[in-house]
Structures are given as structure tokens and as C-alpha cells.
VOVO-642587 format. One line per 3 residues: number of its first residue (from 1); their letters; for each residue x, y, z of N, C-alpha, C. Coordinates in Angstrom, 3 decimals. Each point is the difference from the previous one (the first is absolute). Layout:
<rs>
NUM	A	X/Y/Z/X/Y/Z/X/Y/Z | ...
</rs>
This chain:
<rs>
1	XXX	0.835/-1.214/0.000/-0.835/1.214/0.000/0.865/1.258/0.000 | 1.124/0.244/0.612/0.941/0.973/0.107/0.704/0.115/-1.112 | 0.240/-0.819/-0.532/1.008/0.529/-1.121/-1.423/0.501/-1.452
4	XXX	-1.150/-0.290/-0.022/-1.020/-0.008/-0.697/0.018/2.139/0.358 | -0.363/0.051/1.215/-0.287/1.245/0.374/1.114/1.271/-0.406 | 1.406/-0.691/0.171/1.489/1.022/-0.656/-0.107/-0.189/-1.320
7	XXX	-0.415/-0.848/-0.848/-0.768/0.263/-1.264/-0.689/0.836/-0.081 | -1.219/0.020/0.375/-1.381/0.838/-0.369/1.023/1.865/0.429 | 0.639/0.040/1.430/0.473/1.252/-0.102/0.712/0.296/-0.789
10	XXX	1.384/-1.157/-0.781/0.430/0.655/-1.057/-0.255/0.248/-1.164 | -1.106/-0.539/-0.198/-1.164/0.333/-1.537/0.017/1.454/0.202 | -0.482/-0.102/1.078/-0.929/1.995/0.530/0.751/0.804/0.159
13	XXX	1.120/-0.799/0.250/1.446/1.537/-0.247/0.319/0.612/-1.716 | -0.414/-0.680/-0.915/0.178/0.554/-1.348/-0.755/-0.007/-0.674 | 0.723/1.089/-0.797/-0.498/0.874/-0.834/-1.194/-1.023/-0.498
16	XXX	-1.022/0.227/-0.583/-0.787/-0.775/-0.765/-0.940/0.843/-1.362 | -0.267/-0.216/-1.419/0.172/0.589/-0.540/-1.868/-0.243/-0.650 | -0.081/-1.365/0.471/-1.066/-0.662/-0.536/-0.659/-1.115/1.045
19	XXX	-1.225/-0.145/0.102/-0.284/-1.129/1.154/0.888/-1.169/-0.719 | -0.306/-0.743/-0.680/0.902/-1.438/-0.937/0.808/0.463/0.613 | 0.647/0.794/0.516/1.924/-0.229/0.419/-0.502/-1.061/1.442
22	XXX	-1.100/-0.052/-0.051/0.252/-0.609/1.692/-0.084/-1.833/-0.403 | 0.068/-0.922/0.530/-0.810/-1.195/-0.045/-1.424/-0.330/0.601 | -0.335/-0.623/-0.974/-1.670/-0.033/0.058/-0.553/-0.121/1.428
25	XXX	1.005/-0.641/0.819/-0.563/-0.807/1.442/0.430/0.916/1.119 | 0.523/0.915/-0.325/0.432/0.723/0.751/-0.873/1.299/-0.686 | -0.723/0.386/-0.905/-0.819/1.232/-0.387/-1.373/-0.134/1.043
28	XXX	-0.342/-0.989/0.349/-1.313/-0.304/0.634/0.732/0.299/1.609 | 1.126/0.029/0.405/0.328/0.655/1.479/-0.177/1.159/-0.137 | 0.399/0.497/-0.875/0.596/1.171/-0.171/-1.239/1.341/-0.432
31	XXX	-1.417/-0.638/-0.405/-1.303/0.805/-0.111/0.332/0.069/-1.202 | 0.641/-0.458/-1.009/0.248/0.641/-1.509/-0.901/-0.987/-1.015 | -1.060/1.367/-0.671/-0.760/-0.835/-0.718/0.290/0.342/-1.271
34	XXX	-0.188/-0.385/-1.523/0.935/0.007/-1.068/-1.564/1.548/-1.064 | 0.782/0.710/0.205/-0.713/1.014/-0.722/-0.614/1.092/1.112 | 0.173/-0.172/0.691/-0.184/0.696/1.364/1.300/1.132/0.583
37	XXX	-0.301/1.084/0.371/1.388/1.122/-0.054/-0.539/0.396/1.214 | -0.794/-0.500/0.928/-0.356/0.519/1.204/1.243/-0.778/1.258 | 0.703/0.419/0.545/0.641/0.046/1.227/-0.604/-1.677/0.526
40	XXX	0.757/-1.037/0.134/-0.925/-0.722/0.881/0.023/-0.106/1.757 | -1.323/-0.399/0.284/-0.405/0.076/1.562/-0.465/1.167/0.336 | -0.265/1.294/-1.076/-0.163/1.172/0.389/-1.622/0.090/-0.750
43	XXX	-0.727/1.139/0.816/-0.896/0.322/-1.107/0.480/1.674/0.116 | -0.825/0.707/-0.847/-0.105/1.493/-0.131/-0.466/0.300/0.755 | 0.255/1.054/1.080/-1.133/0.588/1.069/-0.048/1.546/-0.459
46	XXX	-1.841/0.577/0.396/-0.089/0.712/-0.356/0.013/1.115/0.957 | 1.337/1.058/-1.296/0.692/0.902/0.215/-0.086/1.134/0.526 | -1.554/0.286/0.055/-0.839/1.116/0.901/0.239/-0.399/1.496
49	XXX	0.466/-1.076/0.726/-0.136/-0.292/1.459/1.486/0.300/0.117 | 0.933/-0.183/-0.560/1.413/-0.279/-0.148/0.248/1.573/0.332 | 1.314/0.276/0.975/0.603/1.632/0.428/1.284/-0.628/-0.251
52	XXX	0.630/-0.380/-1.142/1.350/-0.079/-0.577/0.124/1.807/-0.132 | 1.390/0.424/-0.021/0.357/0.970/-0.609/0.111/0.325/-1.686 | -0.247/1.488/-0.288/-0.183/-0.262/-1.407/1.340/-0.666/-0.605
55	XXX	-0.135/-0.134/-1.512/1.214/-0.486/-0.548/1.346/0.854/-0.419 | -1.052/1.487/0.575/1.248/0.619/-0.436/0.752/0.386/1.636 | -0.570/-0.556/1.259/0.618/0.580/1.129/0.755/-1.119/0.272
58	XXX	-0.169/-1.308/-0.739/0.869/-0.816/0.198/1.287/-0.356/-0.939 | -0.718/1.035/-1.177/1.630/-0.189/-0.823/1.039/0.824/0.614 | -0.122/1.336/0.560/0.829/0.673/1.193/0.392/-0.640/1.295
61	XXX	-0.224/-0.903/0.383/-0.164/-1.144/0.780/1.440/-0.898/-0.220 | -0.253/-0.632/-1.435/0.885/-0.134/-0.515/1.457/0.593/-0.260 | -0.274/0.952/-0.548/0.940/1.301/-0.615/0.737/-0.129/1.409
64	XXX	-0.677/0.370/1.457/0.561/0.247/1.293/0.781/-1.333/0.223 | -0.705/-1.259/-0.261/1.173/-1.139/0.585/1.037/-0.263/-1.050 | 0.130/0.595/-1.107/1.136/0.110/-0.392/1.051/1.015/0.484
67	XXX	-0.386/1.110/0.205/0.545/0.803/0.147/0.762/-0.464/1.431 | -0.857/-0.652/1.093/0.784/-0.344/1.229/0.705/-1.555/0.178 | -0.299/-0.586/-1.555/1.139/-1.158/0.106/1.453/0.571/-0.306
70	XXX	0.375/-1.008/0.428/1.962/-0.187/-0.132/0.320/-1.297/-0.201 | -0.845/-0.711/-0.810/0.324/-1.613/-0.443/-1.734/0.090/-0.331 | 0.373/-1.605/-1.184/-0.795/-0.640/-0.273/0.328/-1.254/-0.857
73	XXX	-0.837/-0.848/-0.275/0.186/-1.385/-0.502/0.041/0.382/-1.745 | 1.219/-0.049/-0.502/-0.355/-0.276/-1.583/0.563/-1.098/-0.533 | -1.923/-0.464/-0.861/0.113/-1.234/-0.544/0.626/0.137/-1.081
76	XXX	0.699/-0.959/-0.568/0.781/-0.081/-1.525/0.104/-1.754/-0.281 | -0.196/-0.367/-1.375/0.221/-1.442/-0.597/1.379/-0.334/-0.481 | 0.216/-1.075/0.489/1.408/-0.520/-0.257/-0.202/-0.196/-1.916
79	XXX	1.274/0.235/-0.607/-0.549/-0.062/-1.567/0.210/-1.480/0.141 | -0.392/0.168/-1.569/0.184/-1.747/-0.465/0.203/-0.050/-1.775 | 1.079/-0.998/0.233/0.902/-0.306/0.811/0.278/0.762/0.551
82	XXX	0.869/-0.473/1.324/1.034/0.591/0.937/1.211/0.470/-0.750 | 0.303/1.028/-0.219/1.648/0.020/-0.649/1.317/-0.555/1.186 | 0.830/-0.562/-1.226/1.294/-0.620/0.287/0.388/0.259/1.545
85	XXX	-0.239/1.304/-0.224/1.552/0.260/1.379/-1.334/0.235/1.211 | -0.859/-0.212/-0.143/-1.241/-0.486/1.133/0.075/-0.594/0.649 | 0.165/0.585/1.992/0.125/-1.300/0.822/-0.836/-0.985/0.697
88	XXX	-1.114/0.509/-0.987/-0.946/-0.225/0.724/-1.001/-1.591/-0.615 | -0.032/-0.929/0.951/-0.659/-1.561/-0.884/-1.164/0.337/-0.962 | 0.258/-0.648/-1.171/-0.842/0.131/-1.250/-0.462/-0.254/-0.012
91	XXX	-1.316/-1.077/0.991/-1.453/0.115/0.383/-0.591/1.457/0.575 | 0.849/1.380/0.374/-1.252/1.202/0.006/0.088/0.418/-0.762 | 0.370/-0.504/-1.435/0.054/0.962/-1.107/-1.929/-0.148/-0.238
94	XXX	0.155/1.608/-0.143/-2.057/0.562/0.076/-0.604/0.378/0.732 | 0.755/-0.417/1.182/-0.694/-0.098/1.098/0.021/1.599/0.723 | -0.783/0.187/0.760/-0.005/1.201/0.605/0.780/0.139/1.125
97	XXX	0.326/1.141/0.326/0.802/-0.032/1.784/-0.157/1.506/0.577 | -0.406/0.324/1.106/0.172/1.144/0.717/0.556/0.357/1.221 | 0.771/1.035/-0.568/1.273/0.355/1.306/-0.602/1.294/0.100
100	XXX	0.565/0.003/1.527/-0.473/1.555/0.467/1.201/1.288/-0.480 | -0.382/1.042/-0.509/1.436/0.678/-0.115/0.171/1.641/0.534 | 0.253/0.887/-0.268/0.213/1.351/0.479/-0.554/0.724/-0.663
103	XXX	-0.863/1.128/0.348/-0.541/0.932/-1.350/-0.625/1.326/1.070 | -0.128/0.544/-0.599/-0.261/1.982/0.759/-0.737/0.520/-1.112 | -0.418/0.664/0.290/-1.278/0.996/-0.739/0.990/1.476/0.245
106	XXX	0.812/-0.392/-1.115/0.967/1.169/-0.232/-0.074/0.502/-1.315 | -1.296/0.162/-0.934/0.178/0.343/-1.330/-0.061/1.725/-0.135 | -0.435/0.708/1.847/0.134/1.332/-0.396/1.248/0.350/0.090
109	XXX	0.810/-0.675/0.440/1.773/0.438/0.752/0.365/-0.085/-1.826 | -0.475/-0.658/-0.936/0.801/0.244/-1.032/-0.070/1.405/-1.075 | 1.150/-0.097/-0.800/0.216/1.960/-1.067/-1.362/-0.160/-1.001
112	XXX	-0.345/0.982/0.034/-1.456/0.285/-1.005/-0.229/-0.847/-1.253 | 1.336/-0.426/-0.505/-0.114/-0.626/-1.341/0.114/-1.394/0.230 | 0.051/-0.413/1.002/-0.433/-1.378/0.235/-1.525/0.106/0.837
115	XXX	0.130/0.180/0.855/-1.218/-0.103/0.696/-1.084/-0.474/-0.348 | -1.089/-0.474/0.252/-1.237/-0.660/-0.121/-1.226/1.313/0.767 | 0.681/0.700/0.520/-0.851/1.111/0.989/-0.797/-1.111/0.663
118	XXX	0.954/-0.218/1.140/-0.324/-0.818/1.049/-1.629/-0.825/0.005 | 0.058/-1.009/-1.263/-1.366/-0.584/-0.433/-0.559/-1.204/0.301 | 1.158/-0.381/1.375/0.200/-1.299/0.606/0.792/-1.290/-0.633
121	XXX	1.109/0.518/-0.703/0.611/-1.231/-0.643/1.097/0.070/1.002 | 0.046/-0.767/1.016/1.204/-0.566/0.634/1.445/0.133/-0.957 | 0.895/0.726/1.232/1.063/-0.694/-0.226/1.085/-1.092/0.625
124	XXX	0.467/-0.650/-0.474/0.599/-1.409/0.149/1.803/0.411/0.108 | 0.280/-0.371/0.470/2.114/-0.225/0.298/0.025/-1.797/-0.700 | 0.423/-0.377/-1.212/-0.193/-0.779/-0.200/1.557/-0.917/-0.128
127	XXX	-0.035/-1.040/0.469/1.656/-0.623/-0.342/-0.024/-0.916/-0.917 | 1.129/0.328/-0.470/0.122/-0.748/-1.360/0.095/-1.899/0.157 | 0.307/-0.088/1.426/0.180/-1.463/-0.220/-1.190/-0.731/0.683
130	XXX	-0.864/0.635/0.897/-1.211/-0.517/0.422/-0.627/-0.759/-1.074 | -0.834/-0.833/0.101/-1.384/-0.946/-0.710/-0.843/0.700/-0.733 | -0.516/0.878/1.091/-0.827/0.873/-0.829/0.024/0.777/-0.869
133	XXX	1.341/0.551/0.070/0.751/0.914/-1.086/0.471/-0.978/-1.356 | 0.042/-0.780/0.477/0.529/-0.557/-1.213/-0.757/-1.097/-0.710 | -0.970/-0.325/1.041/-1.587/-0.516/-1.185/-0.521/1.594/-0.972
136	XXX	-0.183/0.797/0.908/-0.433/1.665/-0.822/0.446/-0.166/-1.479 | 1.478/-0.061/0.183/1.329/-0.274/-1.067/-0.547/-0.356/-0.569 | -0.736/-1.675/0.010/-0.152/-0.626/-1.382/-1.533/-0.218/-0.665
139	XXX	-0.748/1.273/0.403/-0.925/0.547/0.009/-1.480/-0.286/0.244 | 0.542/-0.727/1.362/-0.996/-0.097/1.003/-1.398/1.011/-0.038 | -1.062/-0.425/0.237/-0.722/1.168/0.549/0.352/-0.385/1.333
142	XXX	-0.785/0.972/0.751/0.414/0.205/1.387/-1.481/0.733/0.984 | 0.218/0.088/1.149/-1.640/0.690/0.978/0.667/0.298/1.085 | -0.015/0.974/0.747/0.423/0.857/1.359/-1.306/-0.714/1.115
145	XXX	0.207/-0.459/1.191/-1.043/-0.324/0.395/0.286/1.065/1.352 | -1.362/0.723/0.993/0.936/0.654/0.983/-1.579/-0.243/0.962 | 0.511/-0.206/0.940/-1.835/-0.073/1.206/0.669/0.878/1.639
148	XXX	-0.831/-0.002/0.247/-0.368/0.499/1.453/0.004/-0.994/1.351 | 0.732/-0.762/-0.319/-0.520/-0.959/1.033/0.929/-0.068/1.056 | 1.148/0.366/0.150/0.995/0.071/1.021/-0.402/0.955/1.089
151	XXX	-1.383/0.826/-0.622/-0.618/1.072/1.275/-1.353/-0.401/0.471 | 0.070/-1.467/0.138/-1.515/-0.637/0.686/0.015/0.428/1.407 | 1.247/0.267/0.866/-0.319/0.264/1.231/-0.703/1.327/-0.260
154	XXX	0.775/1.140/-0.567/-0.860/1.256/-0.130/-1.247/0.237/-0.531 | -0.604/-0.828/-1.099/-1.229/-0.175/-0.117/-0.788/-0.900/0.584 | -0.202/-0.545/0.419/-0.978/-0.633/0.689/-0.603/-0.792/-0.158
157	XXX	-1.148/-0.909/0.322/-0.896/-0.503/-1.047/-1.388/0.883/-0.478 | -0.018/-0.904/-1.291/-0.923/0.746/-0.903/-1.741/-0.024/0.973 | -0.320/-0.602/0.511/-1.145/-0.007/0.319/0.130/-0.357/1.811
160	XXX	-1.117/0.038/1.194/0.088/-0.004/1.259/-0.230/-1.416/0.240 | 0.866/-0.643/0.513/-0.153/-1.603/0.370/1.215/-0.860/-1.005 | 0.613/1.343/-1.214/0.151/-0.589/-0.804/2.077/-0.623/0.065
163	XXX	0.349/-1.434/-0.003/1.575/0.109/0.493/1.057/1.326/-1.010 | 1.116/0.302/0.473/1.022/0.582/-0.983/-0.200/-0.882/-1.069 | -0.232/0.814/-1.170/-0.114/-1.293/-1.195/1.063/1.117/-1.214
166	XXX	1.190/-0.001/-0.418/0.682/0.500/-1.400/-0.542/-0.202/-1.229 | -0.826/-0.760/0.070/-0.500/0.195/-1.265/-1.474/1.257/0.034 | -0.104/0.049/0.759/-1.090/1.021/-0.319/0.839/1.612/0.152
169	XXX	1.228/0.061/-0.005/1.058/0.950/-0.391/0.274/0.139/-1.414 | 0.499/1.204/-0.496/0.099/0.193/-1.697/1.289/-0.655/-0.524 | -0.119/-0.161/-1.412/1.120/-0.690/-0.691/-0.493/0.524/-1.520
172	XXX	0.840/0.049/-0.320/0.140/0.690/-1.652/1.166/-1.141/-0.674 | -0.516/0.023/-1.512/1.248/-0.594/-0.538/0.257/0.606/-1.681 | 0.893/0.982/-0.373/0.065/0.938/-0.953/0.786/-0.786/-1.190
175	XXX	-0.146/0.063/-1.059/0.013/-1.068/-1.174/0.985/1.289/-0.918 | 0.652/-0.287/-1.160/1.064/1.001/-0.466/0.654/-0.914/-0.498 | 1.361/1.314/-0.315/1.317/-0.441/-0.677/1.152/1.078/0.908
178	XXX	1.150/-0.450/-0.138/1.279/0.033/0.421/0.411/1.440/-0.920 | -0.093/1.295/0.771/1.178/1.137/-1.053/1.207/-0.026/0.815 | 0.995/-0.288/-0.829/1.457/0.573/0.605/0.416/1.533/0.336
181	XXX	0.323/0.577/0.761/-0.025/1.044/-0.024/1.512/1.038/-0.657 | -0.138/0.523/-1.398/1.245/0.273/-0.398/1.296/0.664/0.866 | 1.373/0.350/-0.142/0.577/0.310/0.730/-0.385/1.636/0.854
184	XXX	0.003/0.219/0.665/-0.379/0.897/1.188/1.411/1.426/0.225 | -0.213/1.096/0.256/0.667/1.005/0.171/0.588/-0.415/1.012 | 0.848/0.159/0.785/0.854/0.046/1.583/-1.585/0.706/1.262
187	XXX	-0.032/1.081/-0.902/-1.258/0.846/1.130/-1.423/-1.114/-0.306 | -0.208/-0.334/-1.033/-1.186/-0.769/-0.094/-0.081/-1.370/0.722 | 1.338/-0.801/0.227/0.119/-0.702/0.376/-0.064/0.039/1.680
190	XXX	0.791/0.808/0.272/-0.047/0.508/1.544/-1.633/0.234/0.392 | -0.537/0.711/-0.790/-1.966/-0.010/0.372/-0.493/-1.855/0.094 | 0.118/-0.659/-1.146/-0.634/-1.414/0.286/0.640/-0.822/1.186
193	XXX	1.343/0.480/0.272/0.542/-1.195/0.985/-0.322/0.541/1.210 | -0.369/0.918/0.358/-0.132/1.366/1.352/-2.175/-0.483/0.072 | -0.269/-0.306/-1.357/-1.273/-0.529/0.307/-0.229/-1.336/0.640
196	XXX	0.803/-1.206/-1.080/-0.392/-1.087/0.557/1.330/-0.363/1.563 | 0.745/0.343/-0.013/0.849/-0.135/0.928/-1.306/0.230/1.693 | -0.874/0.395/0.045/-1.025/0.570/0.814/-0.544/-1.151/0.589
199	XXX	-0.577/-0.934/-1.149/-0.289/-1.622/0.080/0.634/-0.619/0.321 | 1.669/-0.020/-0.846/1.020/-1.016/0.618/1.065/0.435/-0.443 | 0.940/0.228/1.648/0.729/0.956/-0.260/1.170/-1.433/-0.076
202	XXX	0.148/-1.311/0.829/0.514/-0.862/-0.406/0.278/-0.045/-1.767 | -0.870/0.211/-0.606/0.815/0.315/-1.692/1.177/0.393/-0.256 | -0.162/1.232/0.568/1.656/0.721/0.247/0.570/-0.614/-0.994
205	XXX	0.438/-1.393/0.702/1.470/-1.182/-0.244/-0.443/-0.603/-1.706 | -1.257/0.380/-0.578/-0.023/-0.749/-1.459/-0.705/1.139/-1.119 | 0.010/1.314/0.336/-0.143/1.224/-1.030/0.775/-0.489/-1.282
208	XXX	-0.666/0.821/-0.937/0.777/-0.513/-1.262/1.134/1.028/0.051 | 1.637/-0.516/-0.250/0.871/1.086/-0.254/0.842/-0.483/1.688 | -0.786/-0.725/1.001/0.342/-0.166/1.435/1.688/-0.390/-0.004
211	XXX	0.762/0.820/0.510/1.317/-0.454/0.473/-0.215/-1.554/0.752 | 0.719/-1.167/-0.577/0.023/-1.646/0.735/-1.157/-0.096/0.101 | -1.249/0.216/-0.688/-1.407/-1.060/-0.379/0.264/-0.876/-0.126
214	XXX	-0.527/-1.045/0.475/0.214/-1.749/-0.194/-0.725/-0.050/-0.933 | -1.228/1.044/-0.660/-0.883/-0.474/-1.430/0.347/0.802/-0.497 | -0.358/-0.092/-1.472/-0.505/1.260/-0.499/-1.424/0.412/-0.266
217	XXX	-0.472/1.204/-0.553/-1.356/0.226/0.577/-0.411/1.372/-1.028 | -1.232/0.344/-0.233/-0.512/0.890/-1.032/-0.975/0.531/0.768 | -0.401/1.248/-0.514/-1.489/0.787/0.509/-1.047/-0.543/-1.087
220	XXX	-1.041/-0.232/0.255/-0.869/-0.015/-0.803/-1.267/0.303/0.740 | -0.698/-0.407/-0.729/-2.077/0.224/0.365/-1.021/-0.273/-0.517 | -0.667/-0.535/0.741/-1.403/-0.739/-0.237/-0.860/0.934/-0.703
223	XXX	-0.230/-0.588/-1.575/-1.274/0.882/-0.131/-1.292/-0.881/-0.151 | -1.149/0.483/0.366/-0.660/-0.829/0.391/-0.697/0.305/-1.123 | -0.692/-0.880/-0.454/-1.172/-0.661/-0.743/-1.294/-0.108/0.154
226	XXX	0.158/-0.604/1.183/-1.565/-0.714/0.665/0.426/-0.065/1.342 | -1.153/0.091/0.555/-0.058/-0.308/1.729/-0.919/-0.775/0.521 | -0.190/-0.614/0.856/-1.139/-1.298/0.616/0.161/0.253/1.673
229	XXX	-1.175/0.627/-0.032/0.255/0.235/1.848/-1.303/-0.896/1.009 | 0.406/-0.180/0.837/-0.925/-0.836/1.092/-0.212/0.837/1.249 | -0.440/0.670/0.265/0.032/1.155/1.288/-0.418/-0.915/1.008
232	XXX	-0.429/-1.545/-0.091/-0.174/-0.578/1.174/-1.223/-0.835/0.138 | -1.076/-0.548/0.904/-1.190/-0.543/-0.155/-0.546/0.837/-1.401 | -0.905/-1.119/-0.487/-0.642/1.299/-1.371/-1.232/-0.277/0.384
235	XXX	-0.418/0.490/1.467/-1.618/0.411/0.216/0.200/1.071/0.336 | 1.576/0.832/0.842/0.168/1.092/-0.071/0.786/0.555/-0.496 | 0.966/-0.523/-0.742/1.155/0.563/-1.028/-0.518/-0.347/-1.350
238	XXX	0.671/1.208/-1.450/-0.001/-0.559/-1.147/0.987/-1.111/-0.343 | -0.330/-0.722/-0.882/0.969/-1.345/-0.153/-0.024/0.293/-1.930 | 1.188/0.147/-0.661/-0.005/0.055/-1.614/0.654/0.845/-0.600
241	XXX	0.247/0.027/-1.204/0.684/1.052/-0.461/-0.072/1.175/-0.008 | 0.839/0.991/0.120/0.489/1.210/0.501/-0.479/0.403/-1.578 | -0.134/1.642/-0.100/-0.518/0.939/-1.192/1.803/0.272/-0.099
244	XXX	0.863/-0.498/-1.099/1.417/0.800/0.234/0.108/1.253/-0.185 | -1.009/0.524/-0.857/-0.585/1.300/-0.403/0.423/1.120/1.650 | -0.392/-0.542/0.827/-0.521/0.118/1.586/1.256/0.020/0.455
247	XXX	0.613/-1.246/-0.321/1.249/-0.529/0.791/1.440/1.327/-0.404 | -0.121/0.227/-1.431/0.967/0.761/-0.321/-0.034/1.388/0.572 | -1.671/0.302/0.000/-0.404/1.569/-0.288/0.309/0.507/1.614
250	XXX	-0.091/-1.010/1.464/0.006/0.818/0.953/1.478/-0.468/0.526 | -0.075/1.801/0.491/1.300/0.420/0.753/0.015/0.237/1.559 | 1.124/0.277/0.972/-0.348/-0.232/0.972/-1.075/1.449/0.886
253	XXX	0.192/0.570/-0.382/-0.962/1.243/0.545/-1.428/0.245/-0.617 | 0.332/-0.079/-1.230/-0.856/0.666/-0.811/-0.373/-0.804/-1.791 | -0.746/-0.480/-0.335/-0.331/-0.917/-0.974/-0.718/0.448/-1.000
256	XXX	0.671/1.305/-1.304/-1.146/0.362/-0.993/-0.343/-0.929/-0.683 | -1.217/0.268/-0.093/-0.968/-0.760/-1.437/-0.179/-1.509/0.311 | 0.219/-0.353/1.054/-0.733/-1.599/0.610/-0.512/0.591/0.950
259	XXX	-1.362/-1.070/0.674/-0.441/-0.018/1.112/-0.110/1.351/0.257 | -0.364/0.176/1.513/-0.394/0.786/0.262/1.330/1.292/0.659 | 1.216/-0.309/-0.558/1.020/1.044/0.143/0.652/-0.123/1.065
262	XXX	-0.005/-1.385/0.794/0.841/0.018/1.238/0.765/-1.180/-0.349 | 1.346/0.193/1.196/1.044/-0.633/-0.416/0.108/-1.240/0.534 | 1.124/-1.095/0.006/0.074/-1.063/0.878/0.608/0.755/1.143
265	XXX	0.168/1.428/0.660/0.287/0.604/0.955/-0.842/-0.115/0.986 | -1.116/0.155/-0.717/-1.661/0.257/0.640/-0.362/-1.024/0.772 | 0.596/-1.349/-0.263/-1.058/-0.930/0.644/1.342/-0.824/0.854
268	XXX	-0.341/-1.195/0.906/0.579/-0.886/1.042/0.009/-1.228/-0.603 | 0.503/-0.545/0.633/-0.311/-1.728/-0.322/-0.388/-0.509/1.173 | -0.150/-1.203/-0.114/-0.966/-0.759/1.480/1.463/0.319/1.216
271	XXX	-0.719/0.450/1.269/0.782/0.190/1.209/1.413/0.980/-0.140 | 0.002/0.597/-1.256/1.203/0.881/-0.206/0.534/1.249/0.695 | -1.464/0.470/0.406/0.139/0.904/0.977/-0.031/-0.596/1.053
274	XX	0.376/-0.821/1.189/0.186/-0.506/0.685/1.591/-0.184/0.630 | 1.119/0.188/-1.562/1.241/-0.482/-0.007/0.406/0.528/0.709
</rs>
């Protein structure tokens, strides 16, 4: 029965593109009926009783737990084949893997002609010999995953009676591609490392250019694509894709031409004011 059950979870850990990816005997655990796009075990509840926040106070929501991460999990696929000088056994060639890595919401610290005008594309300290960097390389797609859950003591539980539960805490996971960031002025450079150095000043020792770096290492940054956020239970959080429209357009004070003009400044996350 146990080894049946670390099956069924590692089905549910991937990606799936189509019900048929599953096996037939295992679609009937799983609520999956063949022409059916409804969620299984769930029904629709209606949305007039529901006090979720709107979708646009939770894409700032978002915007905010990026802005206060300093790590997150990025997924990347081993290629396939594995190339030659690969140390890695040639059964994960395809396979997916996620490591946690370093990243700061430093795209305003950069010179005008790069910049993104701070639109939430992470930036990354990336090393050249890490996994992840070097699935990217062989042109991996890739997903930033980042949640809230290390602050369950400060939030609380979601409902009265109800235990500390992290999952009813937020998690986002931002979908993209890899920009390198071209070479940098001395003064421009001094702004990004004076930014992310804030997050982790342990870096210090692997800056690109670092006197005795044991790696070597590049600036780059996440630009995002798509976003998929879970703000938590979805009887009182939104659960689905983010408007990127939304995602790009707000800034931290002040947000023209989305929503209603406020920033991810404006709002908290669960128990944040508490810290």
C-alpha cells in the first residue's frame, strides 16, 4: 500500500499536460474524468458568499512577497541528452529539479537603459557552475517559485479553532526567461551590489569580478511572463492566474493605469505587521 501511495504523490508532483498522461487506474483516485476541465473533488461555490480579496489587491500581494523574498525555488529540466562533460546519471535526463537560489527585487537600483522601471522582474546573482544555471544554458525553460510560509507563527490561523496551517499562507510561482545583464559601469555596478548585498551580504565572496571567488558568476533577471498565485484557502483567498498586465503595471507607492492606483506599498501580508 505504501509504495502505491509515493506513486500516486509522484504522479501529482508533475507537470501534466493532458488527463491520458495519467494511468487509467490511477485517473479514478485522482477525480479525473476524460473531457472534463473541472478541478477534481471540488465543486464551484457561489461567489456572491465568498470575501476573497479582489484580484487586483492580491496581485500587489504578490508584487509585495516578491519584493520581501531573498530566495526562492527555481525549477529547470535536465536536457536530453545529458551532454558529455555532465555529472550528472543519465536517467534525469528531462527530468525536472528545483533548487532554492538568491534573488532581490533590485530592477530599480539599475541605469535607465536597462531597467524594466521596477515591473517586478527579479534579479538573480547567477553562477556559472550551479544546475540551474546551466540547465538555463541548454535552454531549459524555467519558474521562480516564492510563498509565505516561514511566517506561520506571525500569521496565525486562517479561521478560530483553526491549527497553524502554511498552506493557507501565499505562494506565487512566476514563469519567464533568463536576461543576462550586459556589462555594467563601476557606479552602476556599485548601485546593484549595494542593492542586493541588503539580502545577502554573505555574496560579498562570489560578485562577478570578486577578488578569490571560488565561482564565477553574472547579473542577470527574471523577466516574467506569467504568474500563478495561491493567496491561500480559496474560500478566502484568490487561487489562478495573475493579469501580468497588473503584475508589470504596479509600482511600489503608486500604480498608473492598473487597478485602483495603489502600490504593493499599500497593503501587508498575513501577520506582517506583527514582525
Amino acid at each position: 500500500m505504501v509504495p502505491q501511495v509515493f506513486k500516486l504523490l509522484a504522479l501529482c508532483a508533475l507537470p501534466l499536460t493532458h488527463v491520458s498522461a495519467i494511468p487509467l487506474d490511477l485517473q479514478a483516485v485522482l477525480g479525473y474524468k476524460e473531457g472534463s476541465a473541472n478541478t477534481p473533488g471540488f465543486e464551484i461555490e457561489d461567489v456572491e458568499i465568498l470575501t476573497r480579496p479582489s484580484w487586483f489587491e492580491s496581485t500587489l500581494m504578490a508584487r509585495r512577497l516578491l519584493a520581501k523574498s531573498s530566495s526562492g525555488v527555481i525549477s529547470t529540466v535536465f536536457p536530453t541528452p545529458l551532454p558529455p562533460s555532465a555529472r550528472s546519471p543519465a536517467s534525469v535526463a528531462g527530468l525536472p529539479i528545483g533548487l532554492r537560489e538568491y534573488i532581490a527585487d533590485c530592477d530599480g537600483a539599475l541605469p535607465s537603459a536597462l531597467t524594466h522601471s521596477d515591473n517586478g522582474d527579479p534579479t538573480i546573482l547567477a553562477l556559472r557552475v550551479a544546475t540551474t544555471f546551466r540547465n538555463i544554458g541548454t535552454a531549459s525553460n524555467f519558474s521562480l517559485e516564492l510563498d509565505w510560509w516561514d511566517h506561520i507563527d506571525q500569521a496565525g490561523p486562517v479561521y478560530p479553532g483553526l491549527p497553524l496551517s502554511p498552506a493557507a499562507l501565499p505562494r506565487v510561482t512566476l514563469f519567464g526567461y533568463l536576461d543576462p545583464l550586459p556589462g555594467l559601469s563601476d557606479h552602476d555596478t556599485a548601485e546593484l551590489e549595494q542593492c542586493f548585498l541588503k539580502s545577502h551580504p554573505d555574496a560579498k565572496v562570489w560578485l562577478p569580478g570578486a577578488s578569490g571567488s571560488p565561482h564565477s558568476s553574472f547579473w542577470a533577471r527574471m523577466v516574467v511572463t506569467q504568474a500563478y498565485w495561491i493567496g491561500g484557502f480559496g474560500d478566502v483567498q484568490q487561487i489562478g492566474w495573475i493579469d501580468i498586465n497588473e503584475w508589470k503595471g504596479i509600482r511600489r507607492y503608486k500604480s498608473d493605469g492598473v487597478g485602483d492606483g495603489r502600490g504593493w506599498g499599500d497593503v501587508r501580508l498575513p501577520g506582517e505587521d506583527k514582525e
